[in-house]
C-alpha positions in Angstrom: 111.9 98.2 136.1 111.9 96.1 139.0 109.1 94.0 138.2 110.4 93.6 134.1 113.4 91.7 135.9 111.3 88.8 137.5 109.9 88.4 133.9 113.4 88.1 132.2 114.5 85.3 135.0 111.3 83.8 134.0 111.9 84.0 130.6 115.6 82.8 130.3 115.9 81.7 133.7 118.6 84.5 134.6 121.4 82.7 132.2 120.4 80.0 135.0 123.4 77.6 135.0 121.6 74.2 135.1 123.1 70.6 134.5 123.0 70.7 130.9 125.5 74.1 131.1 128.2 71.6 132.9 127.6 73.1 136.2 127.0 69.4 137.4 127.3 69.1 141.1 129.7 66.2 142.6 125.9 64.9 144.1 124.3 64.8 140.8 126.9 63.0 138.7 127.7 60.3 141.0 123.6 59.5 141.7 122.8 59.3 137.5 119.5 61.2 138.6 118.7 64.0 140.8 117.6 63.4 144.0 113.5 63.7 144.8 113.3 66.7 147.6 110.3 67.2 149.8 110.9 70.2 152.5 108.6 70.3 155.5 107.8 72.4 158.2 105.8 73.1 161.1 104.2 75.9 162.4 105.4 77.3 166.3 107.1 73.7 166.9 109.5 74.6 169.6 113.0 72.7 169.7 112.1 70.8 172.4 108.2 69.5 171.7 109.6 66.7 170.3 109.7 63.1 172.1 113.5 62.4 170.5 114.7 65.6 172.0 113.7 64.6 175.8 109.5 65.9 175.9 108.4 63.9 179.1 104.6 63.9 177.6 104.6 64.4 173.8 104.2 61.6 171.4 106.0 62.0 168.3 107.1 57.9 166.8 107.2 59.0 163.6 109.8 62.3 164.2 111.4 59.9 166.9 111.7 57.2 164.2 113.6 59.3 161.6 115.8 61.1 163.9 116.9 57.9 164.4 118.0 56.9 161.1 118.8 60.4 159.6 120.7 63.7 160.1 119.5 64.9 163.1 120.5 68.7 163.9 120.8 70.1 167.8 121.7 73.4 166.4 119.6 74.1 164.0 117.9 77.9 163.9 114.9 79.9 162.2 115.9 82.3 160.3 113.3 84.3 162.2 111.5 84.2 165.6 108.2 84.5 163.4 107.0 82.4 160.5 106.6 84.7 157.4 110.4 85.9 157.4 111.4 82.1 158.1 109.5 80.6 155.3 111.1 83.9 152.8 114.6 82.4 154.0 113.4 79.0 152.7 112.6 80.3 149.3 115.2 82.6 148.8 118.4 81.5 151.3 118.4 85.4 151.9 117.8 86.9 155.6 114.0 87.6 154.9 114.8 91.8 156.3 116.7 91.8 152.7 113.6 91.9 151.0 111.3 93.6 153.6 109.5 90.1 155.1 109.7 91.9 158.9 106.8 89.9 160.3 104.2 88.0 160.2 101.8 88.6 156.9 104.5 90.3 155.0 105.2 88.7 151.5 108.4 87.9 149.5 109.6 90.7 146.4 108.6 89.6 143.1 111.9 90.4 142.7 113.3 87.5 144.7 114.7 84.2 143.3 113.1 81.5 144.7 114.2 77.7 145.6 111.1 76.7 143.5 112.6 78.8 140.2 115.9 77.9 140.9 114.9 74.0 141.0 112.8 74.1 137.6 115.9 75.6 135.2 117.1 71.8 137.1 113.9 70.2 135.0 112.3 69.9 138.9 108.5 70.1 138.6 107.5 71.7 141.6 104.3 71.6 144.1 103.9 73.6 147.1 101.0 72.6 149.7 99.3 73.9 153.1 100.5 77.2 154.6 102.2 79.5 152.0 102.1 83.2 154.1 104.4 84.9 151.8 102.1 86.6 150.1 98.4 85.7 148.5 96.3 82.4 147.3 94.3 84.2 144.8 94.6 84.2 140.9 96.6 86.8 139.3 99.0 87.8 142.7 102.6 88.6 142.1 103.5 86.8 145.3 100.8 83.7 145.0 102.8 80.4 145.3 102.3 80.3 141.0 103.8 83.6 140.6 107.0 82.2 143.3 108.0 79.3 140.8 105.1 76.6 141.6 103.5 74.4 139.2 100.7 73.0 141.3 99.6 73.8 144.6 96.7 73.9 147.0 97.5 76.4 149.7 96.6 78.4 152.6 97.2 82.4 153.3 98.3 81.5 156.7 97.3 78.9 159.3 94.5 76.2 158.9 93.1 74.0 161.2 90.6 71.1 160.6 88.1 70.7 157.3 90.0 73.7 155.9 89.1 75.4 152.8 92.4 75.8 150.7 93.3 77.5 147.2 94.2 75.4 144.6 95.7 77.5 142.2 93.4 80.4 143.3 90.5 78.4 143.2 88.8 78.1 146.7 88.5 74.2 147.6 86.2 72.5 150.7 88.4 69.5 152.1 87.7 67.4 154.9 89.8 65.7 157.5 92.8 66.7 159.9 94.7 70.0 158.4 98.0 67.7 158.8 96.6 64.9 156.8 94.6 66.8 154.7 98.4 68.7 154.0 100.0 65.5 153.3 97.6 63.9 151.4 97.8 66.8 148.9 101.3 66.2 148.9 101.1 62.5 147.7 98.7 62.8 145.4 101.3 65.2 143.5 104.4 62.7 144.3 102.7 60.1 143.1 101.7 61.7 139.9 105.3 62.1 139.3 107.4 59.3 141.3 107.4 57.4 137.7 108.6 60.6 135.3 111.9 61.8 134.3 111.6 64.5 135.9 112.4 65.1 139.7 110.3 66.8 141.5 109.9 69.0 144.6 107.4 69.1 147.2 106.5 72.1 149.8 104.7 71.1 152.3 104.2 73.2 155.6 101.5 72.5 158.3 99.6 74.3 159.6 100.0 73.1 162.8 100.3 73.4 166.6 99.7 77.0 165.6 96.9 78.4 167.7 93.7 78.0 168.2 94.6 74.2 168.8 92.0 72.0 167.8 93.2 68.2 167.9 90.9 65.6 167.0 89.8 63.7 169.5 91.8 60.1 169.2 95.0 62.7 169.4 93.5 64.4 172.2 93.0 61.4 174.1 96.6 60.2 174.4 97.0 63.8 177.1 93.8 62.6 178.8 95.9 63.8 182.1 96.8 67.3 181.2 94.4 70.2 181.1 92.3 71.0 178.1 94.9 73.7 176.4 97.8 71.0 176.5 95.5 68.1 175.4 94.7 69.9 172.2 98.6 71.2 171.9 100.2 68.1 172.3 97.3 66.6 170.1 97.9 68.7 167.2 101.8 67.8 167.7 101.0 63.7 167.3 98.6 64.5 164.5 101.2 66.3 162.4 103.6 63.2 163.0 101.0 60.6 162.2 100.5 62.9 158.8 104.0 63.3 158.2 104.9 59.0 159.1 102.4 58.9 156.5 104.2 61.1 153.8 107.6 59.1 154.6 105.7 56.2 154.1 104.6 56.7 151.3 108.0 57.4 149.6 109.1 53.8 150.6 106.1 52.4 149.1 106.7 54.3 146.1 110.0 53.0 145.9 112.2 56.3 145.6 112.8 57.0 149.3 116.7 56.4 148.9 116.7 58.8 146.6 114.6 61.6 147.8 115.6 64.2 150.5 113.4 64.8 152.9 114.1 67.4 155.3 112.1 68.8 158.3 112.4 71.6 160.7 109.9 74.5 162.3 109.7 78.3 161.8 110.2 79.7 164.8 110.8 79.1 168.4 108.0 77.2 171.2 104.9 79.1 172.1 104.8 80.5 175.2 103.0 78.6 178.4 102.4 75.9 175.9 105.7 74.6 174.5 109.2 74.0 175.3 112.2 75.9 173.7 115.9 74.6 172.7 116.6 78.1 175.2 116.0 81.3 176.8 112.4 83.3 175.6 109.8 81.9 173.2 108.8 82.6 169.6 109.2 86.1 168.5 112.1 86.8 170.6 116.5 86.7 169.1 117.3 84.6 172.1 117.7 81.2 171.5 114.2 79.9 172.7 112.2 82.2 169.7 115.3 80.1 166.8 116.5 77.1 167.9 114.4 74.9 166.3 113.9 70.7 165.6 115.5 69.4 162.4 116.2 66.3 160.8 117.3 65.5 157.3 117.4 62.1 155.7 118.7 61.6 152.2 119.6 57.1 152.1 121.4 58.0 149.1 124.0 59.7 150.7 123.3 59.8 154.8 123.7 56.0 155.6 122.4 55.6 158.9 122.2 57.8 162.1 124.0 61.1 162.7 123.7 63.9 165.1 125.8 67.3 164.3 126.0 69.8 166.5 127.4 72.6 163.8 124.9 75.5 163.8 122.7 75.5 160.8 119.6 77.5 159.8 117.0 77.8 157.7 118.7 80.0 155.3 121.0 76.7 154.7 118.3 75.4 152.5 118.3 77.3 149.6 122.1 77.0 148.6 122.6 73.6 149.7 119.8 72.3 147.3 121.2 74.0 144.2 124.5 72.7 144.9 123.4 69.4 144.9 121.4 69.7 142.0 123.5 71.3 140.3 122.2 74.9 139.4 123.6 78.6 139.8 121.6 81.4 139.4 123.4 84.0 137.6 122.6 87.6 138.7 121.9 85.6 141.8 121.7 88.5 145.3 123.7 88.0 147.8 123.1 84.9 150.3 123.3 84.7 153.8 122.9 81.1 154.0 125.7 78.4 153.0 125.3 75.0 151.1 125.5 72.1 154.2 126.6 69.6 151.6 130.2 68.9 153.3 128.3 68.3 156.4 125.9 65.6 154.3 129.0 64.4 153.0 130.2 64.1 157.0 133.0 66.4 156.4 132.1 69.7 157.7 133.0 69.9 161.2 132.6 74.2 162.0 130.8 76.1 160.5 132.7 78.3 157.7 130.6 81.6 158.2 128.7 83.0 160.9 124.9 83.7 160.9 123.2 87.0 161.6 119.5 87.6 162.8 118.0 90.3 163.2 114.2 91.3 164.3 113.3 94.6 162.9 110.4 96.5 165.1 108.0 96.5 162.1 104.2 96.0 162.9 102.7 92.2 161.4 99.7 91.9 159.1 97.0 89.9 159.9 96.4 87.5 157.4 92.4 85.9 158.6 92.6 82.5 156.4 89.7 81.6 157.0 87.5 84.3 156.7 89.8 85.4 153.5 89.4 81.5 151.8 85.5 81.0 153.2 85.0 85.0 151.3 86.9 83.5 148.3 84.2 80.1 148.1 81.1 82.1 148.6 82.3 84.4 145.8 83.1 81.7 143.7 79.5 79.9 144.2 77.6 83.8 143.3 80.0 84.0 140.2 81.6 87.4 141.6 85.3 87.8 140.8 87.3 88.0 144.6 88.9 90.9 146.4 91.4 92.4 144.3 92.8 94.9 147.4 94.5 91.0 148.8 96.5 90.0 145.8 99.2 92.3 146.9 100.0 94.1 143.2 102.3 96.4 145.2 104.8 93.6 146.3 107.5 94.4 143.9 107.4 98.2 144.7 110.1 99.9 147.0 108.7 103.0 148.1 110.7 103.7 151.3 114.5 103.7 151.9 115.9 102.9 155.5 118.8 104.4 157.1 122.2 102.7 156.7 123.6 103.7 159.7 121.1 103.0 162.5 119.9 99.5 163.1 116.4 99.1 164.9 115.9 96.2 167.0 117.4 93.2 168.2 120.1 91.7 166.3 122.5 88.9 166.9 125.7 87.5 165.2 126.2 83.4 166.2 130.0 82.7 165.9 130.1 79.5 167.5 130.2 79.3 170.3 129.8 83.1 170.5 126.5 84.7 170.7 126.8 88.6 170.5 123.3 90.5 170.8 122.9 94.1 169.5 119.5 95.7 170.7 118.2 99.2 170.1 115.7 100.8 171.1 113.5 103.8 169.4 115.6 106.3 170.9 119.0 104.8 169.1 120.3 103.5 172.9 122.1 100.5 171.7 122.9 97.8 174.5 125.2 94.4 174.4 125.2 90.8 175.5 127.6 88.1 174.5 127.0 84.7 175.5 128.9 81.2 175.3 126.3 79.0 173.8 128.1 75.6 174.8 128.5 77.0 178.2 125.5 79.0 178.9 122.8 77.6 176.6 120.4 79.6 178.7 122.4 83.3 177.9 122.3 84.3 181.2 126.0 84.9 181.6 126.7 87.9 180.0 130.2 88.2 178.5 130.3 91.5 176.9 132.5 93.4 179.6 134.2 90.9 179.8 135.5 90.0 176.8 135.9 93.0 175.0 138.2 91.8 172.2 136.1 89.7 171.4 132.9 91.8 171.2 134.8 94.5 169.4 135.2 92.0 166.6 131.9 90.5 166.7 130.3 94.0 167.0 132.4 95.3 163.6 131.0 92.2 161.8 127.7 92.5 163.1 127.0 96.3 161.7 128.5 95.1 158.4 125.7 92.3 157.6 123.5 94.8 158.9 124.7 97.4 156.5 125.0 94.9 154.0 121.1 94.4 154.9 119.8 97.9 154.4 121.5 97.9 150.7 119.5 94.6 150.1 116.2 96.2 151.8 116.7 99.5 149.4 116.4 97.9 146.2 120.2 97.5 145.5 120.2 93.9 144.7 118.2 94.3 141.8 120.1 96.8 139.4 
C-alpha cells in the first residue's frame, strides 16, 4: 500500500498545488519567471575551513568572493552530524529519523516527497549530479536519484575522488579530471542545455569532497607546500572544490541568468576530526555544535542585493519549504515538516527565528556504501554484457518492518531555542542525562545551565520529547495513511 502511494504522487502529483492552481508565491509573481535554483554541498566541510570565516591557511577566493556579495549564514546547521540524514533533509525538509535515514548509507522512503518532485509539478526540469547516498545509482532502484524526482543525472553511491567512475542514469560512466570539476562540469553541461527554455530548472550538485581519503591534485597541493602531507591534500581538496564551484558561478554570469538563479551552498555535517576546524565543540558525528554548525551562503541578485550576514539559526531542513514557497507549490497530503520557509529572512524581514529546531542522533549502525568498488563492478559488468547486482538497488526501501517505542528516546538529542541549547542523551540502559547551554554566551557548551535554570529546561525538555514523539509516529509509517 505504501509503495502504490509514491505512484499516485507521481501520477497526479499529490493534487500538487502548482502556479497554474493560483497558489502563486509573492516571489514568483513579482519576478514574471521562476527563479533558476542550483543547491550545493560539500562533503565533511567544517564551519570553519573556510578563508571568509577566519581559516589562517585555507584558500577559498571563490567561497570568500560570494560571501561577500550574498547571504552569508553564521548559524547555519546540518540537519545531521553525518551526511546521508543531512542530504534526506534536503530532499524532503523532514528530520531524516522520520523516515529511517539514521546514518551513513541509509536511503530515503519511496514514500517521501522530495524537493526534486515537488519542483517539477512547478514545470522545474531537474538534474542531480556527484554524490547522491540516499539510496542506489543502478537502473530499476526505488531510491536511485530517477526514482527521487530527477530527470537527468550522473551520480555517485557515496564519495568519489579523482577520474571517478559515475552512473548516469544507471549506466556506469569513466570520467577524467578532478571529482570537483568533473562534478561541476556535469552540472553545466545540463544548465546550459536549459538556460535558454521556458522552463526553470534545478540543479543538485554535491561534491564529493574533502571527504577522506584526500587526494588533491598536485597544483592544489602545492599552495600547503608548508604543512604536513595529510593537511596538504585536505586543504587541497578544499581549494579544488572552490576553483570548481567559481567555475559553476561563473558560468551562470556568462550564461546571462545569474540574477535570476539561486544559488545556495552549505556542507553536511560538522569538520573532521585532527583535520578540520568546527563552528564549536566536537567534530562530525557528534549533536554538539562542532558535528552541525556548518558554512552557508545563499545568493539570489534578484532579490538579495548585495551583502548580508544573519545570524538567525537556520538548517538544512530550511531548504525544502523555502523553495516551494518561492516557487510557488504546495504538496497536498504533504507529512509533516520540521524545517520552515527562510523567505522573510531573503526578504530581510525575519529577525528570530519563529520555531525551534530539533536534532537528534539515533544509535543506529551505518552502511558502508564502497563507490568505487560498487561503480568499477557495475563497468566491468556492463563491458561482459552481465546485468549488475540486484541485492544493491534496495527493493526493500519502502517497507516498514519494525516499529520503535514512543516513549523512550535513544541517543543524543537537542532542541536549539535560540539562544538555548538543551541536550537530551540516553544511553542503552534508558539513563537520560541534561545539558543546557547559552549559544551566544558559551558557543563552546561548556557551561552547563541545566541546574540552573530549571524553568527553563522544564519547558525545553516538554518540547523536546514532543518532536521526538512526533518523530517515532513519522518513523512508524504514520505519515503515510
Amino acid at each position: 500500500m505504501l509503495m502504490k502511494r509514491r505512484e499516485f504522487l507521481r501520477a497526479f502529483g499529490a493534487g500538487a498545488c502548482v502556479v497554474a492552481a493560483g497558489c502563486v508565491s509573492a516571489s514568483s509573481r513579482a519576478s514574471g519567471r521562476r527563479p533558476n535554483i542550483v543547491l550545493c554541498m560539500a562533503d565533511d566541510q567544517g564551519w570553519g575551513d573556510m578563508a571568509y570565516n577566519g581559516h589562517p591557511v585555507l584558500k577559498t577566493p571563490n567561497f570568500d568572493a560570494m560571501a561577500a556579495d550574498a547571504l552569508r549564514f553564521d548559524h547555519f546547521y546540518a540537519a545531521a552530524p553525518v551526511c546521508s540524514p543531512t542530504r534526506g533533509s534536503v530532499m524532503t525538509g523532514r528530520h531524516p529519523n522520520r523516515f529511517g535515514c539514521f546514518k551513513w548509507g541509509h536511503t530515503l522512503r519511496p514514500q517521501e516527497i522530495t524537493v526534486a518532485e515537488a519542483l517539477k509539478k512547478a514545470g522545474y526540469v531537474t538534474g542531480h549530479f556527484g554524490k547522491w547516498h540516499l539510496g542506489s545509482a543502478r537502473k530499476g532502484s526505488p531510491v536511485n536519484p530517477g526514482a527521487s524526482g530527477f530527470d537527468e543525472w550522473l551520480s555517485a553511491p557515496n564519495f568519489f575522488d579523482n577520474d571517478p567512475i559515475l552512473s548516469r542514469e544507471g549506466v556506469a560512466v569513466q570520467t577524467k579530471g578532478e571529482s570537483s570539476m568533473v562534478t561541476v562540469d556535469a552540472a553545466i553541461e545540463f544548465i546550459r542545455k536549459h538556460a535558454e527554455t521556458p522552463q526553470p530548472f534545478l540543479a543538485v550538485v554535491w561534491f564529493g569532497s574533502p571527504h577522506g581519503p584526500h587526494q588533491a591534485i598536485e597544483k592544489d597541493r602545492a599552495l600547503y607546500a608548508d604543512q604536513n602531507q595529510k593537511q596538504q591534500h585536505f586543504y587541497g581538496e578544499i581549494t579544488g572544490m572552490d576553483r570548481a564551484f567559481g567555475k559553476l558561478r561563473n558560468e551562470l554570469r556568462t550564461l546571462g541568468i545569474r540574477e535570476n538563479t539561486i544559488l545556495w551552498y552549505c556542507s553536511d555535517n560538522g569538520g573532521l576530526p585532527n583535520l578540520g576546524t568546527t563552528g564549536g565543540r566536537a567534530n562530525k558525528g557528534s549533536v554538539y555544535e562542532g558535528g552541525l554548525r556548518v558554512p552557508a551562503i545563499l545568493e539570489w541578485p534578484a532579490r538579495i542585493s548585495g551583502h548580508r550576514v544573519t545570524k538567525v539559526p537556520c538548517n538544512t531542513c530550511d531548504i525544502y519549504p523555502t523553495l516551494l514557497e518561492i516557487v510557488g507549490v504546495r504538496m497536498e497530503n504533504q507529512p509533516p515538516l520540521d524545517g520552515i520557509s527562510l523567505t522573510g529572512l531573503i526578504a530581510g524581514g525575519m529577525k528570530r527565528r519563529p520555531k525551534p529546531m530539533g536534532f537528534w542522533d539515533y544509535p543506529e549502525r551505518g552502511i558502508s556504501v564502497p563507490s568505487h568498488k560498487w561503480m568499477s563492478e557495475l563497468l566491468e559488468s556492463q563491458k561482459a554484457g552481465r546485468a549488475g547486482d540486484p541485492a544493491r538497488l534496495r527493493p526493500d526501501a519502502g517497507e516498514i518492518t519494525k516499529q520503535y517505542p514512543e516513549d523512550t528516546f535513544d541517543g543524543h538529542a537537542a532542541w536549539i531555542d535560540w539562544p538555548w541549547k538543551l541536550h537530551r542523551i540516553q544511553d542503552k540502559n534508558a539513563k537520560i542525562k541534561w545539558e543546557l547551554y547559552n549559544l551566544v554566551e558559551d558557543t563552546g557548551e561548556q557551561d552547563d545551565l541545566f541546574a540552573r535554570d530549571s524553568d527553563r529546561a522544564k519547558y525545553m525538555k516538554s518540547q523536546l520529547e514532543a518532536w521526538q514523539r512526533s518523530v517515532v509516529r513519522s518513523l512508524n509509517g504514520k505519515d503515510y495513511h
